[in-house]
N, C-alpha and C positions, 0 to 999 in steps of 0.2 A: 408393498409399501404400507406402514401402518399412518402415514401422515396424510390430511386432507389439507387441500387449497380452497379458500373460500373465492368464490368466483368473481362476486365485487370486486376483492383484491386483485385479483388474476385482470381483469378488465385493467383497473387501475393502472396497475405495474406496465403492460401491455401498452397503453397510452401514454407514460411518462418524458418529457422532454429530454432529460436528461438521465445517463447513466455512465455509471465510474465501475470499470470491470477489474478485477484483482485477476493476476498472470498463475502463479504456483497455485497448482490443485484446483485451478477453477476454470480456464482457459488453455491451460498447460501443464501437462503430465513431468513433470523433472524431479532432479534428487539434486537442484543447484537450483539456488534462489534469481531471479526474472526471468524464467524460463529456457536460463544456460543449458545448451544440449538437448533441451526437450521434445515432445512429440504435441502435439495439438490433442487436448481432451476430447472425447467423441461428441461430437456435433458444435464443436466450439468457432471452425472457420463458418461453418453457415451459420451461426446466431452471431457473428460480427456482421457479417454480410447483412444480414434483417436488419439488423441495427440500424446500417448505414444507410439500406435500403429504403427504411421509412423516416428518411429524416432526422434520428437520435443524433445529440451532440454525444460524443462520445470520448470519455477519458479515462486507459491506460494506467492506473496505478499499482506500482507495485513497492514491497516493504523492502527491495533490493538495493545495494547502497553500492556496491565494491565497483560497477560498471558502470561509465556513462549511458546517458539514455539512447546513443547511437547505437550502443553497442546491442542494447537489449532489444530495441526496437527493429534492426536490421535482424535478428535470428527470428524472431515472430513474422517478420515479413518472408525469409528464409523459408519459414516451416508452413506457409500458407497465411499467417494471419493478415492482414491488411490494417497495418498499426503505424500511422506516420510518428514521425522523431517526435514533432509538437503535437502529439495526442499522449504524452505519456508523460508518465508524473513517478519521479522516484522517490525514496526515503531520504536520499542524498540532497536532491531540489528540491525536495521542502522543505529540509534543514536550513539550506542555502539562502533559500527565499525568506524563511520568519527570522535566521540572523540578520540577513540585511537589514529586513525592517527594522528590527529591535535594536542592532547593535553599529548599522552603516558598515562602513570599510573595514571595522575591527580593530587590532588583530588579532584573531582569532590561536588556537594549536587545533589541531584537526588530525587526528588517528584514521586511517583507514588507507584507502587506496583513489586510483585515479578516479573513479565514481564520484568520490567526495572532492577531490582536489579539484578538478574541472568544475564542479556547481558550486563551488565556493568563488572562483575563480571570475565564472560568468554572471554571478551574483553580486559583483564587485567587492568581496570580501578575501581582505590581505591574511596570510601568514605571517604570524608572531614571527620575526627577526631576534638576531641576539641584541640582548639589554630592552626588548622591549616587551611591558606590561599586557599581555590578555586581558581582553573583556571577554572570551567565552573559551570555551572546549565543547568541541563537538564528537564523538566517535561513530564510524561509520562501520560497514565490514569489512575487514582484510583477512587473505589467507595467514600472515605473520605477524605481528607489532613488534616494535623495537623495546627495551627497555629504556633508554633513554626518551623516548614519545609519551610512554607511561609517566618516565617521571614528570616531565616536564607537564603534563596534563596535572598533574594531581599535587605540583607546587601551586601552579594558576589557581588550583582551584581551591587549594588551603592556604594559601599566604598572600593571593593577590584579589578573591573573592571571583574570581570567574566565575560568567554562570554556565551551567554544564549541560550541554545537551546529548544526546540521543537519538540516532535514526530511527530505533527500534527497539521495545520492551519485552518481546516474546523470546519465551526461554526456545523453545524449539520453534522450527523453520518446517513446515511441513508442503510439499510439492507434486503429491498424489502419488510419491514412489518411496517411501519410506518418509524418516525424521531423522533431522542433524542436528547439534546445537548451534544456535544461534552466538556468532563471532564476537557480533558486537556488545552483545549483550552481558555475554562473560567476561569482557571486557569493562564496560561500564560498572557492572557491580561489583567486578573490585573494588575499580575507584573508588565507588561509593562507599567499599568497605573501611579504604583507608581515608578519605577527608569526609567520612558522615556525612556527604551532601548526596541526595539522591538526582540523578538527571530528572529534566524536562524532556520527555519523548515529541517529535517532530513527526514521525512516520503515523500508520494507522497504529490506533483511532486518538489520535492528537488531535486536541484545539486545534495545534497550527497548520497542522494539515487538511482539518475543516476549513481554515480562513482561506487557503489556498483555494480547497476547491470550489468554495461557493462562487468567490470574486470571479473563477474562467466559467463557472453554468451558469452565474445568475440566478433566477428566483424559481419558482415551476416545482412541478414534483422529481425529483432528486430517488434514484433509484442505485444502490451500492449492491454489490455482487461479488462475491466470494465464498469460498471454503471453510472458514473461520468464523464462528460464531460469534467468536470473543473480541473480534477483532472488527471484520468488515460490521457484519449482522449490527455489532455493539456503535461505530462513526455513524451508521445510516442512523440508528435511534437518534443518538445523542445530536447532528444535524437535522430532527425533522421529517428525514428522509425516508425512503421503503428500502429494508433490508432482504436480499436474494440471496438464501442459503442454496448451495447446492454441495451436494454430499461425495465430491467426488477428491477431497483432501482432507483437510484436518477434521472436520465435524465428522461425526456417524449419525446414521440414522438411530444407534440404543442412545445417545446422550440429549436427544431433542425432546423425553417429558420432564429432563434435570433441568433444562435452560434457565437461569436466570431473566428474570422480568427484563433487562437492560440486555439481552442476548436471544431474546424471540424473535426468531425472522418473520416477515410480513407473508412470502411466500416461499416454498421447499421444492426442490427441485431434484432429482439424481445425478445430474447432469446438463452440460448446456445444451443437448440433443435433446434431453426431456424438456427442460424448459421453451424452448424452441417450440416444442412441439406443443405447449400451454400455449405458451400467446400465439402463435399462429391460428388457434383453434379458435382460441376467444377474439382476433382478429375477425377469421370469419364468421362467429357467428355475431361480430356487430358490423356486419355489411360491408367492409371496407380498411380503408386506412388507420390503421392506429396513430397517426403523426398529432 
């Protein structure tokens, strides 16, 4: 390892109330985005275990749209992890949750699949009917989209002013077993090629998905955890919060002396079996409980 952990930090992290754990390449080994199919990353059921163990509120997010959160939630439970429905947060219900706020009932046009249709749905936000006006476009991921869905997005959003959102910005989807392109996203930037409006992202590292999770942790030290520099590393800065890089998906350990000042994690890890193995240590050596 050519990276060091400053120990203050390691303590800190260690003691933090709350943390928000990312599933692909950080928690879960997959080549399908919320750890569809996947296998639990080495030491990852036992650092949820610790988690839960000393008290962490803890929350599930992930940048996966196409599935409900039952869906995702029961294959982590499946593959060992101990991840209830209401500890999980997706790209889909955070969309779901900053339209309602901003937009109420809608109606909305919404590209993607049952993921998004279900959180829009329990969100209390209606499907655009025929003859009626959009307030927004959302696109989610799906394996297909219709050409008429397209159209119909990108008349909203050039003739009726929808505003257009986004579960998610990242061109590739990385899951600790290769990299795929990102559905939604090639999606979305067409549209934006044809009506010149760029979406507002919803998913990580969104404001709106900031506002979500502060409102369920509250105030305290706020620790995010992920694969992804640019992504987790980048919400925990811009919330305040301690970013937990761990090298076992999209980051590398040769790209952490390029970081970006807004992309420095707070502490580095190889894995959640290394990490685990940090704070356990700094646990014992402050006599006790980290809660």
């Amino acid at each position: 390892m050519s990276f060091t952990n400053d120990p203050e930090m390691v303590a800190r992290i260690a003691a933090a109330p709350a943390w928000v754990l990312d599933v692909d390449g950080c928690i879960v080994r997959t080549a399908k985005a919320g750890g569809a199919g996947g296998v639990p990353i080495d030491g990852a059921v036992e650092f949820l275990g610790w988690l839960k163990a000393t008290g962490k509120q803890v929350i599930v997010c992930t940048n996966a749209s196409q599935r409900p959160v039952a869906h995702y939630a029961a294959h982590l439970r499946k593959i060992g992890l101990d991840v209830a429905d209401a500890d999980m947060i997706t790209a889909a219900t955070a969309s779901a949750d900053h339209i309602a706020a901003v937009h109420g009932a809608g109606p909305v046009v919404a590209l993607g699949e049952d993921g998004m249709f279900q959180a829009l749905a329990e969100a209390g936000v209606r499907i655009a009917g025929p003859g009626e006006v959009p307030v927004a476009v959302v696109v989610g991921a799906a394996d297909t989209y219709a050409s008429r869905d397209i159209n119909a997005a990108c008349l909203a959003i050039a003739d009726h002013g929808a505003v257009f959102y986004l579960t998610v910005d990242t061109p590739w989807f990385h899951g600790g077993a290769g990299r795929a392109v990102s559905s939604s996203t090639a999606i979305a930037r067409a549209i934006h090629g044809i009506t010149g409006v760029a979406p507002l992202v919803c998913g990580k590292p969104s404001a709106a998905l900031a506002g979500v999770l502060r409102a369920r942790l509250g105030g305290g030290d706020l620790v995010i955890m992920g694969d992804m520099a640019s992504i987790e590393v980048r919400m925990a800065r811009e919330m305040a919060g301690l970013g937990v890089l761990v090298l076992s998906g999209g980051t590398t350990e040769a790209e952490l002396p390029q970081l970006p000042p807004t992309d420095q994690p707070h502490l580095v890890a190889q894995d959640a079996a290394h990490l685990l193995r940090l704070l356990a240590n700094t646990r014992n050596l402050l006599g006790g409980d980290t809660r």
